[in-house]
C-alpha positions as CSV (number, residue, x, y, z in Angstrom):
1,X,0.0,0.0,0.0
2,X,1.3,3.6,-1.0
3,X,2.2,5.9,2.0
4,X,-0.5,8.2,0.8
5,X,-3.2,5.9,0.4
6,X,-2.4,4.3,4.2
7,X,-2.9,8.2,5.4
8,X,-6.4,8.5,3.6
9,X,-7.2,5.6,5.0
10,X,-5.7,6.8,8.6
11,X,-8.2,9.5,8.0
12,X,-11.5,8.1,7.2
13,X,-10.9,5.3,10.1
14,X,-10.6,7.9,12.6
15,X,-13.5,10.7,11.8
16,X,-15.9,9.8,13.7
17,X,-19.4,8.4,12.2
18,X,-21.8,6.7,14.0
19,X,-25.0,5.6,12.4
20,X,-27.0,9.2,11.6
21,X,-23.7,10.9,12.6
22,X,-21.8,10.9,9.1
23,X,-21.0,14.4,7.7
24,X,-17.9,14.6,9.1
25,X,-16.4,11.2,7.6
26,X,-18.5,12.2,4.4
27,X,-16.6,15.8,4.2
28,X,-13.2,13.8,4.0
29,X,-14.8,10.8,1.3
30,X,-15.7,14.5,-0.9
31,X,-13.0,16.6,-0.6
32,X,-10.9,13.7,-1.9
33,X,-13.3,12.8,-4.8
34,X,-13.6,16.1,-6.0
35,X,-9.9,15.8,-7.1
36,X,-11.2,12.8,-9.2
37,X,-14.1,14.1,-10.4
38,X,-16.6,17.3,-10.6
39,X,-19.6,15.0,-11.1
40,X,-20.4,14.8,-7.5
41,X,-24.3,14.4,-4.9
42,X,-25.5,14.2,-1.4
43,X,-28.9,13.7,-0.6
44,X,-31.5,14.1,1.7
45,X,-30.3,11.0,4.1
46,X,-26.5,11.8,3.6
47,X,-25.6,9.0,0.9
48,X,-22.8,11.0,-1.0
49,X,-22.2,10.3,-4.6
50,X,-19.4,10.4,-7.4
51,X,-19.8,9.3,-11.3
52,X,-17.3,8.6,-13.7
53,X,-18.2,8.1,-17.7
54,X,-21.9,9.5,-16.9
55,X,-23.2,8.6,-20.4
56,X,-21.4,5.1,-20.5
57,X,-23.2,1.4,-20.4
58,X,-24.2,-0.5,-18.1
59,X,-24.6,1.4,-15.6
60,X,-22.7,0.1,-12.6
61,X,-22.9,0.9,-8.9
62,X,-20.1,0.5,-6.2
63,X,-21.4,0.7,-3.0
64,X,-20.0,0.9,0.9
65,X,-21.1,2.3,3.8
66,X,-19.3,4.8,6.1
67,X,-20.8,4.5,9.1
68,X,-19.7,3.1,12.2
69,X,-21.0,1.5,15.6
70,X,-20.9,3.5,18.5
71,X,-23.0,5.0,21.6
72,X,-24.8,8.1,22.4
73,X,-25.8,10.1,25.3
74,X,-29.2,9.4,27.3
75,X,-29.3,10.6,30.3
76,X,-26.8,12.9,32.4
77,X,-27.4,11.9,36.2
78,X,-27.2,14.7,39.0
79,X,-23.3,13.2,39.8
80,X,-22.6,14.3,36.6
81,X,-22.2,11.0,35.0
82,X,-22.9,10.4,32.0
83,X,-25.3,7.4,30.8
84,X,-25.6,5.5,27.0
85,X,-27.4,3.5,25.0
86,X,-25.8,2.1,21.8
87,X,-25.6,2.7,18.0
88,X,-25.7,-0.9,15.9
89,X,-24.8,-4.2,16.8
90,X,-21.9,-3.3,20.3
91,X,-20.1,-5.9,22.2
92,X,-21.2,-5.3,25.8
93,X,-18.1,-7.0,27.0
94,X,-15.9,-4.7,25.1
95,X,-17.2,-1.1,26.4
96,X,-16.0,-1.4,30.0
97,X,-12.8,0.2,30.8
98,X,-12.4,2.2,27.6
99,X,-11.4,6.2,26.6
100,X,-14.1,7.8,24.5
101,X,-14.5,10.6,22.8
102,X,-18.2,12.5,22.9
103,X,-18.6,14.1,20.0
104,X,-20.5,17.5,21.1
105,X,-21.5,20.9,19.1
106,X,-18.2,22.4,20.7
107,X,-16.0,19.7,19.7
108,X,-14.9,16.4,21.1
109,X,-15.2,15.6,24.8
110,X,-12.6,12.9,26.5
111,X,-14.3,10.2,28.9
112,X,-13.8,7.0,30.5
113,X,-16.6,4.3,30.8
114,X,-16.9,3.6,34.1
115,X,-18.3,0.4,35.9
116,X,-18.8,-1.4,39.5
117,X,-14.9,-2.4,40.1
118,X,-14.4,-6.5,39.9
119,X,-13.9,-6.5,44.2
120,X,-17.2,-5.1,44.6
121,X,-19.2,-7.6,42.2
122,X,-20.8,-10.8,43.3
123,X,-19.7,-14.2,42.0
124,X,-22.6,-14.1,39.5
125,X,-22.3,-10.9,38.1
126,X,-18.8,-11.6,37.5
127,X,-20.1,-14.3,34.9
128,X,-22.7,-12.4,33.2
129,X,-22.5,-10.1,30.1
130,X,-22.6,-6.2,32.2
131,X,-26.1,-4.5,31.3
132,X,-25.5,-0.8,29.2
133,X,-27.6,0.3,32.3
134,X,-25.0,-0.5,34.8
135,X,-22.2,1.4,32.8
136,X,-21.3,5.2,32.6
137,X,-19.1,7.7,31.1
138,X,-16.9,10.0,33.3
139,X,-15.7,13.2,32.0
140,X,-14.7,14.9,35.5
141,X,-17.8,16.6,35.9
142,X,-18.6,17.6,39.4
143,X,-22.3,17.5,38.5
144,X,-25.3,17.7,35.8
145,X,-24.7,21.5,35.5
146,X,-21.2,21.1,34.4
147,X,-21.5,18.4,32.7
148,X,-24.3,19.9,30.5
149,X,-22.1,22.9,29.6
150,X,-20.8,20.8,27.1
151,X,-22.8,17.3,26.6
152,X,-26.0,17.1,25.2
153,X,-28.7,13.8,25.0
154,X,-28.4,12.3,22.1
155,X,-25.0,13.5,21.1
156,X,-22.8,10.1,19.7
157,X,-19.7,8.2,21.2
158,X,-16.8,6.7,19.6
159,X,-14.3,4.7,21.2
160,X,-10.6,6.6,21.4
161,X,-9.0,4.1,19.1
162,X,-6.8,5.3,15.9
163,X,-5.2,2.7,12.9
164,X,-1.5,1.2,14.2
165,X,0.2,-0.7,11.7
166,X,1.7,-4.2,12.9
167,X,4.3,-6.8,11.0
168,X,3.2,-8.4,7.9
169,X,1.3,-5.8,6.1
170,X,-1.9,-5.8,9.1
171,X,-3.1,-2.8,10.3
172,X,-5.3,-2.7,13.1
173,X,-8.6,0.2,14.1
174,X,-12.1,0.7,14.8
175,X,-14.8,1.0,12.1
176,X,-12.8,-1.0,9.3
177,X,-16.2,-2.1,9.1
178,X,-17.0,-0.7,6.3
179,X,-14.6,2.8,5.9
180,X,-12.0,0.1,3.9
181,X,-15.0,-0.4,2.0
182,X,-15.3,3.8,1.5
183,X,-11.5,3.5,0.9
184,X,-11.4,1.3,-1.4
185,X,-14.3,2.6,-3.7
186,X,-12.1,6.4,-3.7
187,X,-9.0,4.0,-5.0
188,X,-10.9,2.3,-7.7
189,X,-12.0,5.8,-9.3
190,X,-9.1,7.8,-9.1
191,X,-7.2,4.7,-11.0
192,X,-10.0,4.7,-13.3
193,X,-10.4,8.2,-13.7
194,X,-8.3,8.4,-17.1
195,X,-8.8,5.5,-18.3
196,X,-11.1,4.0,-20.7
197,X,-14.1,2.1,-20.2
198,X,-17.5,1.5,-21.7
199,X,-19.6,1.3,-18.1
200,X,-21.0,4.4,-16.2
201,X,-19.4,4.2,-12.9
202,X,-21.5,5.1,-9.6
203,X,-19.2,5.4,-6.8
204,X,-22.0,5.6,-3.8
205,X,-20.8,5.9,0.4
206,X,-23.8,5.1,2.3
207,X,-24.9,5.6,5.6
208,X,-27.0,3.9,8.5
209,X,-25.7,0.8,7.1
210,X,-25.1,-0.4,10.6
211,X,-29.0,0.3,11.7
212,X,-30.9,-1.4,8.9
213,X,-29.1,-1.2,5.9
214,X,-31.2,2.2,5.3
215,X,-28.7,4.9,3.0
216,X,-28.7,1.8,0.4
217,X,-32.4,2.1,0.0
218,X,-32.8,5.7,-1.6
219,X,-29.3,5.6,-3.3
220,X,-29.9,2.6,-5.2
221,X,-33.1,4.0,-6.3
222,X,-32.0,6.9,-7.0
223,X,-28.3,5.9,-9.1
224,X,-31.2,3.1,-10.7
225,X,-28.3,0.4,-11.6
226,X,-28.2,-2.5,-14.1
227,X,-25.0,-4.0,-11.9
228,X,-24.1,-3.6,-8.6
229,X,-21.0,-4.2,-6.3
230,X,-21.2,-4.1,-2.2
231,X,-17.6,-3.5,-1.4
232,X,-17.8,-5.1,2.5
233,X,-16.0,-7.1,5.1
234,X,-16.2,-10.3,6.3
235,X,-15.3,-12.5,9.5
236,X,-12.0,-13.5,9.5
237,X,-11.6,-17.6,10.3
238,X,-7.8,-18.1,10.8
239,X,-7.9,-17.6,14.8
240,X,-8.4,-19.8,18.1
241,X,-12.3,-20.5,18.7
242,X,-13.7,-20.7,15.5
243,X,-15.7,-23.5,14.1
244,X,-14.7,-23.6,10.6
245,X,-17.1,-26.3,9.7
246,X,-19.7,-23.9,10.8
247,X,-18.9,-20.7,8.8
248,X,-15.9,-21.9,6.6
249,X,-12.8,-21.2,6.0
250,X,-11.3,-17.1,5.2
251,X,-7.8,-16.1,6.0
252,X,-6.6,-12.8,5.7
253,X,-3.5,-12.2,3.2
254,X,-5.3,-14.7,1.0
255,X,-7.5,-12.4,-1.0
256,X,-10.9,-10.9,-1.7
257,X,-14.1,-12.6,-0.1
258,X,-16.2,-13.3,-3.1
259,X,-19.8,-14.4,-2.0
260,X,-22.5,-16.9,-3.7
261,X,-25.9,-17.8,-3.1
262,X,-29.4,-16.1,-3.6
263,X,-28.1,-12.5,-2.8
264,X,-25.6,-12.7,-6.0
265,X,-26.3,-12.9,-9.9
266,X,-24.3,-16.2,-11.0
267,X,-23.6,-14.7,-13.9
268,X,-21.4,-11.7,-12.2
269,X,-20.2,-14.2,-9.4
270,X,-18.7,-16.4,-12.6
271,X,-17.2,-13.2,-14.5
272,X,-15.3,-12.4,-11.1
273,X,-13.6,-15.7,-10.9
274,X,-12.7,-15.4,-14.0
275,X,-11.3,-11.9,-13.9
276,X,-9.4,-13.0,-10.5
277,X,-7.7,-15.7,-12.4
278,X,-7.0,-14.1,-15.4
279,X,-4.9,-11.8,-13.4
280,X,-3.3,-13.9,-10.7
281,X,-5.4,-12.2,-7.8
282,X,-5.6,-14.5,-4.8
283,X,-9.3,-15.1,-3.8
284,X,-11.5,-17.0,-1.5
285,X,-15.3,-17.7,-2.1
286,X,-18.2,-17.4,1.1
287,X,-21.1,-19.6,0.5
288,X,-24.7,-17.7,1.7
289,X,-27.5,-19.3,0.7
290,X,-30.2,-16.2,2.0
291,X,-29.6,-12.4,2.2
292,X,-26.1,-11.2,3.0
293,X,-27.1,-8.5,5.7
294,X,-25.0,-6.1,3.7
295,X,-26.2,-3.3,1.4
296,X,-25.8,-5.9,-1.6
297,X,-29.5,-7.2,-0.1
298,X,-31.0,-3.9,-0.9
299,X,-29.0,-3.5,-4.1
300,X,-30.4,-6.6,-5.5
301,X,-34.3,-6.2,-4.7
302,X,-34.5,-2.6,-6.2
303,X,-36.8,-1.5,-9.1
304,X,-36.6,-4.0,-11.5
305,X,-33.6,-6.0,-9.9
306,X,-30.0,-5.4,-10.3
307,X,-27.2,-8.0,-11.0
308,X,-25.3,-8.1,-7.7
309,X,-22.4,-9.2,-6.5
310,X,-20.7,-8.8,-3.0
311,X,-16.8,-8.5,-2.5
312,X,-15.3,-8.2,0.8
313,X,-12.0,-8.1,2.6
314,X,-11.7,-10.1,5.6
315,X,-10.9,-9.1,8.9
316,X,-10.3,-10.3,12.4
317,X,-12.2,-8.8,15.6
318,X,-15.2,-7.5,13.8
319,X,-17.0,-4.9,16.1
320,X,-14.8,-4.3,18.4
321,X,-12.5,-1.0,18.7
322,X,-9.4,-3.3,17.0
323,X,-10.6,-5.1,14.1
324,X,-7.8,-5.9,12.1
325,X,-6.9,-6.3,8.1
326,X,-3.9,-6.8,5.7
327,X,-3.4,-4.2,3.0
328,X,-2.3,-7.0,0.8
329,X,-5.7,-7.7,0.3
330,X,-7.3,-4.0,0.3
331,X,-4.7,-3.5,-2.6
332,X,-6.0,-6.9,-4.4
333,X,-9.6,-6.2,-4.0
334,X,-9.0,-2.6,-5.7
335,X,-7.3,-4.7,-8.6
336,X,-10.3,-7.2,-8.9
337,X,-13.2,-4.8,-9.3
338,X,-11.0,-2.0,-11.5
339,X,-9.8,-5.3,-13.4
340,X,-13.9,-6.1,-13.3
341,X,-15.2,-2.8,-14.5
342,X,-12.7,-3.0,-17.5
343,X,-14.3,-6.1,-18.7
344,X,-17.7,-5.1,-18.6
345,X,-19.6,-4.2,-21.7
346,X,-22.9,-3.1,-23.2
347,X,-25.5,-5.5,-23.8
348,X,-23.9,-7.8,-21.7
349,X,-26.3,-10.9,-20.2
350,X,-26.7,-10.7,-16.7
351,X,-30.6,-12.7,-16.3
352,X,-29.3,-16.3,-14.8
């Protein structure tokens, strides 16, 4: 991975973008794209937009969502303390013990989540998953008063994690899930940008992924696609307490995810093979025989249908504030679809 690209990245993983909470995050994806191209849209529910080769066919659609998990305030007790409720699918054993940052109209607010210390805790709590209602946040304040100078209800949370880089081309951060996929989507158009192709190219960040797959709804209705690509991730398999035989086998360095079932056109799924081994791209294939749970579910069932396919990288430690990926397979994943969108032509068969 070029320096540059690892500090976008840097970037996108660290503005903060809880479901609902996405401007910021969507201000960095479109100052960058507007150095790619002019022909640029946000709507109404935040969904932010960028086209390449408007008058091209097909039409295709790359999609990823930018949002992120997280909390938000609910209640500020008279102590001072500060109590949450969460944003998409949280690890309740994860939040104890953790700096977060309150993200508040007069800028970002340091805290610690607070709990009932392990001396104090009877033998049965110790074994049970903490309720959200038994944890707080802690900024100092001496009471409400003060702590309302600055905190409002319903203002969001993110954990204070930012992207370290390990050995062997892994890097490790929060919300991976899906900024790669934002990421990735800004790499594949500004290495398409002047070049040729016979496609239309949508390049569509959406939002409230995480709470109901909702920013895919009016932006593929809107774009109105004859093929679309979900650019996600995907659980990770090569660590202790897996059951393989259960979910299969996905390890990362080895590739793109490519998935197959009901969710994805054959057709598509068989031309991305193809494409991978034609140019030596390492990849690994998910089997899902119902809805994916990604945007690629929405993608598929709007209008008239749309040919769908879903690619995703793989990572360890999904939902938690260190999920963790190896560039080696961001880089290939850019190479597949670019590689994919090359190939594509009009009046190509797509109906199974």
């Amino acid at each position: 991975m070029r320096e540059e690209s690892l500090k976008f990245l840097k970037e996108l993983v660290e503005t903060p973008s809880p479901s609902g909470f996405e401007t910021a995050v969507q201000k960095v994806i479109e100052n960058r794209m507007k150095k790619i191209t002019e022909d640029t849209s946000t709507d109404v529910i935040g969904n932010f937009t960028a086209v390449l080769n408007r008058d091209g066919n097909p039409k295709i659609m790359l999609a990823a969502h930018c949002d992120e998990i997280g909390l938000m305030v609910k209640y500020i007790s008279d102590e001072g303390f500060i109590y949450f409720t969460t944003i998409g699918g949280i690890d309740n054993h994860l939040i104890p013990g953790r700096k977060v940052y309150i993200h508040t109209n007069k800028g970002k607010v340091l805290g610690i989540i607070g709990k009932k210390p392990v001396h104090w805790m009877e033998k049965e709590e110790r074994e049970k998953t903490l309720k959200i209602e038994n944890m707080w946040i802690d900024i100092g304040a001496k009471n409400r008063k003060e702590a309302e100078r600055t905190v409002n209800i319903g203002d969001p949370v993110t954990v204070a994690e930012e992207l370290e880089v390990l050995r062997n081309n892994l890097v490790t951060s929060r919300a991976f899930d899906d900024k790669m996929g934002a990421y990735l989507i800004v790499e594949i158009m500004d290495a398409l940008k002047d070049k040729k192709f016979m496609s239309s190219l949508y390049g569509v960040v959406t939002v409230q992924e995480e709470v109901g797959l909702r920013g895919a709804v009016p932006s593929t209705f809107r774009v109105d696609p004859d093929i679309g690509i979900c650019i996600e991730v995907i659980w990770a398999t090569d660590h202790p307490s897996i059951d393989k035989k259960k979910i299969g086998e996905y390890k990362i360095g080895a590739g793109p995810v490519i998935s197959r079932g009901a969710n994805i056109n054959p057709k598509l799924f068989s031309l991305l093979l193809d494409t991978a081994k034609k140019e030596k791209i390492p990849y690994q294939v998910f089997g899902e025989p119902g809805r994916t749970g990604t945007d690629a579910h929405v993608m598929q069932l709007t209008k008239k249908g749309v040919a769908t396919a879903l690619v995703s990288v793989p990572i360890r430690y999904m939902h938690t504030p260190v999920e963790l990926l190896s560039t080696k397979d961001l880089d290939w994943t850019a190479r597949l679809i670019i590689a994919l969108i090359k190939r594509i032509k009009p009046g190509m068969d797509f109906i199974p």
